[in-house]
C-alpha positions in Angstrom: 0.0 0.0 0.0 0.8 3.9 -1.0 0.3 6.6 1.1 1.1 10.0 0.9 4.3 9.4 3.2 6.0 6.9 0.6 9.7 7.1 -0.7 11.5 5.3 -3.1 12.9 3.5 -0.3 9.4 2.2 0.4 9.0 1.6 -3.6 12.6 -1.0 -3.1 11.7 -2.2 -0.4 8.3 -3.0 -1.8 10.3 -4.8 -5.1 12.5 -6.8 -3.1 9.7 -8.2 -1.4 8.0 -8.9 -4.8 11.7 -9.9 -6.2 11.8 -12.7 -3.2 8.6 -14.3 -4.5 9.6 -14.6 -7.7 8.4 -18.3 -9.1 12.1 -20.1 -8.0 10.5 -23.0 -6.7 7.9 -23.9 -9.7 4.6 -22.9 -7.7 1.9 -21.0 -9.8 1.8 -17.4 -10.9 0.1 -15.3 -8.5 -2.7 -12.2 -8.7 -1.4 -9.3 -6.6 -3.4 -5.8 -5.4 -1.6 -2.6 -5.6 -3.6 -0.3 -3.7 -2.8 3.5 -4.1 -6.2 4.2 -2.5 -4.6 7.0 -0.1 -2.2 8.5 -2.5 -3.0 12.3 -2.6 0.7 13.7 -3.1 2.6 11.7 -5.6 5.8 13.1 -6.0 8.5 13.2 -8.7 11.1 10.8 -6.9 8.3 8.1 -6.3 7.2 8.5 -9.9 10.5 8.1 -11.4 11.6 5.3 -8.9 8.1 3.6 -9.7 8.7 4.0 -13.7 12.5 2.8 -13.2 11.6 -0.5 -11.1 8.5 -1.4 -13.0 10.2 -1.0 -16.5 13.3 -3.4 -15.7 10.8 -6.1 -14.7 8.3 -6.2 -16.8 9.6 -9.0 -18.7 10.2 -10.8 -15.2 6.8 -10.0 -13.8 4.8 -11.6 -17.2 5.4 -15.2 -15.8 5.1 -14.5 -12.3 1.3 -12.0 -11.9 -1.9 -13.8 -13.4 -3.3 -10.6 -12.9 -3.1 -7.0 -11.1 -6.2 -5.2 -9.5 -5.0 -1.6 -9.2 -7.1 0.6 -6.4 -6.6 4.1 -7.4 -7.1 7.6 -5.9 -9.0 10.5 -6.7 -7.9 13.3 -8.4 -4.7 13.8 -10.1 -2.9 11.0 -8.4 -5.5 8.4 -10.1 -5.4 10.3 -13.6 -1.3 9.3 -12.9 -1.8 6.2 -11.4 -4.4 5.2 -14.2 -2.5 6.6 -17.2 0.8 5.0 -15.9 -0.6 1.5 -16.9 -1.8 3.2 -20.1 1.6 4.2 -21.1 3.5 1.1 -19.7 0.9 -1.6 -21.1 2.2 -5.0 -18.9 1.1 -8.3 -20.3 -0.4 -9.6 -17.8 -4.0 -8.4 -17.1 -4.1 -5.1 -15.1 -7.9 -3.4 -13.8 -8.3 -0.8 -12.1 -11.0 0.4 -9.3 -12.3 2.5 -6.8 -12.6 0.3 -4.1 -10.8 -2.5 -2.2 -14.2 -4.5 -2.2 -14.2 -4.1 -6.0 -10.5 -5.5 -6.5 -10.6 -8.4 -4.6 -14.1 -9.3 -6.5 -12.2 -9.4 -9.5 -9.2 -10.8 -8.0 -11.4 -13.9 -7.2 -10.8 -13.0 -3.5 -12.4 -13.2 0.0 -14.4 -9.6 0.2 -13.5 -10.1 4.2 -9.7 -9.1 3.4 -10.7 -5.9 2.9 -11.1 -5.1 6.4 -7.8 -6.3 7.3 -6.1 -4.5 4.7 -8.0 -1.7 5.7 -7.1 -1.9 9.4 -3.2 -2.4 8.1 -3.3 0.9 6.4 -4.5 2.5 9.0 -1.9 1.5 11.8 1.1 2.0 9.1 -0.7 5.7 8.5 -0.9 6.7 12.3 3.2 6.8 12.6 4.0 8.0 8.7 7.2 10.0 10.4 9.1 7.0 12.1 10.0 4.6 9.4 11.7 6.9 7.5 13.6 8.6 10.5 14.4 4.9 11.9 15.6 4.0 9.1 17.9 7.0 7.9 19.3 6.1 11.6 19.7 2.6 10.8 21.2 2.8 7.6 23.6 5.7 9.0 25.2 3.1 11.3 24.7 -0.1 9.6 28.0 -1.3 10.1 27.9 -1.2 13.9 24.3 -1.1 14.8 22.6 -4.4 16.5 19.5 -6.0 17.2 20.5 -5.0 20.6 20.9 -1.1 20.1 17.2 0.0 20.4 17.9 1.9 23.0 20.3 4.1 21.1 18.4 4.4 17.9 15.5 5.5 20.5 17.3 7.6 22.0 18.4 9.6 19.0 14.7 10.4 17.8 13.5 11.1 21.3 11.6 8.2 22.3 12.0 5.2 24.9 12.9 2.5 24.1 9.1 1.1 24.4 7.2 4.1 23.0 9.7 2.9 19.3 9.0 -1.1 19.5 5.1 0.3 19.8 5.2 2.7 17.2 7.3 0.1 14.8 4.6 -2.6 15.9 1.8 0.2 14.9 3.4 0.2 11.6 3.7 -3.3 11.0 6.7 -4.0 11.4 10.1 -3.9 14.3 13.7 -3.5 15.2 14.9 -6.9 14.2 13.1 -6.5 10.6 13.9 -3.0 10.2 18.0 -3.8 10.2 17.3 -6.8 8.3 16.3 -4.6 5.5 18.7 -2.1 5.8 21.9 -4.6 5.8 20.3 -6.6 2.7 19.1 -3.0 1.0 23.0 -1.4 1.5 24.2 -4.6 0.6 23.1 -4.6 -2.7 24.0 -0.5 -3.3 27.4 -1.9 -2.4 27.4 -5.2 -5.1 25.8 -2.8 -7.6 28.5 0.0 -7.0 31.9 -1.9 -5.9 34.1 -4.2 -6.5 33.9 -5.4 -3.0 33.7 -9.4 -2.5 30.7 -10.2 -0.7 32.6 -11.6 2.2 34.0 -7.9 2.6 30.3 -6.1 2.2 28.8 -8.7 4.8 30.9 -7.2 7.1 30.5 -3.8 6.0 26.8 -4.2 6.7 27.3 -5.0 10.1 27.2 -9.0 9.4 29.4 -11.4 11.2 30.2 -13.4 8.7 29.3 -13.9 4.8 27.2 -17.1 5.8 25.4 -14.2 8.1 24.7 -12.0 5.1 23.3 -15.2 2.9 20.8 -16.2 5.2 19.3 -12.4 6.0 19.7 -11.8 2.1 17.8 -15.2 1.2 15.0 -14.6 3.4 14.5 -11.2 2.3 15.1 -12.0 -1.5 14.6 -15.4 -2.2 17.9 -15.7 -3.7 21.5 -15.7 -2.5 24.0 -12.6 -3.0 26.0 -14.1 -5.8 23.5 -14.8 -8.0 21.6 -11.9 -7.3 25.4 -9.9 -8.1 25.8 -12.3 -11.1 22.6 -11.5 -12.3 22.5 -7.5 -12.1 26.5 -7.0 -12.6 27.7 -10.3 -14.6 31.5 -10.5 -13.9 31.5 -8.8 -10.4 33.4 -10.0 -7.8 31.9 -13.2 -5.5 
């Protein structure tokens, strides 16, 4: 889900979830709901980031979506959000609607999620200041920062420890996750970037050891961190 809060951090984080579920173990293409039913500011930076990471997978995403329900806003953001599809044309079938109700009809799914999904947007919207500033911390000290430092990363936005592992838990998320992400998410800047080996950016990103770095980077990508290197840089160091 979209909101008016979301960077292109959000939009990669978003991808490498969708990257990890790619079809690597033979199961059955999947439908998927993009709702960007709160959207009312859509900025350039999103827009760009949303046009540069739907683009490169296009190709990719053909075997892997049966078909897209779209939930779009009103306004200007839906007229975007709408003519986006228009101009990239994907393969696989894309709709678009009004209504969560509506897109899981045509998804073929329960009607119920939609209060869940509902209830999920909300908690994620009452804290739409603390990912981003938890994360900027995490991702500032990545190489040192641990599971156990929650107090410090607390600390430096002005909360207590517990009022952070609340709001995070408001938001869906926590700590543990939240530094997952950020070690996995520098990791691959670095692989894209230098000619590090990975053994060197596993400890860079605050992992103990490159068997460390393989199991956080498998769980969040559904691949390991050579061939996700050897896929995106061919030749780059292992």
């Amino acid at each position: 889900m979209f909101g008016r809060h979301s960077t292109p951090s959000d939009l990669d984080e978003l991808f490498q979830l969708v990257d990890g579920m790619r079809r690597h173990d033979g199961s059955e293409p999947f439908v998927q709901l993009l709702d960007c039913g709160r959207v009312d500011l859509l900025s350039h930076e999103v827009f760009a980031r949303l046009v540069e990471l739907l683009s490169s997978r296009m190709a990719q995403y053909a075997a892997l979506i049966r078909r897209q329900a779209v939930v779009h806003p009103r306004g200007l953001p839906g007229a975007a959000v709408a003519g986006f599809y228009d101009v990239l044309r994907p393969t696989y079938p894309v709709s678009k609607f009004a209504t969560l109700r509506e897109a899981l009809a045509w998804l073929e799914q329960p009607i119920e999620l939609a209060g869940e999904l509902q209830e999920i947007a909300r908690r994620t919207i009452e804290a739409p200041w603390l990912l981003p500033e938890v994360r900027q911390q995490i991702e500032a000290h990545v190489g040192t920062v641990t599971v156990g430092e929650v107090a410090q990363v607390a600390q430096a936005l002005g909360l207590s420890t517990r009022q952070l592992q609340r709001e995070l838990s408001l938001a869906g998320t926590n700590f543990q996750s939240e530094l997952t992400s950020a070690r996995v998410r520098i990791g691959q800047q670095k692989m894209l970037a230098t000619d590090l080996k990975l053994t060197a950016i596993a400890l860079e990103v605050g992992c103990s050891s490159l068997q460390h770095f393989s199991a956080l980077f498998r769980r969040v990508t559904g691949e390991t961190p050579s061939a996700w290197r050897s896929r995106n840089r061919p030749g780059a160091n292992l």
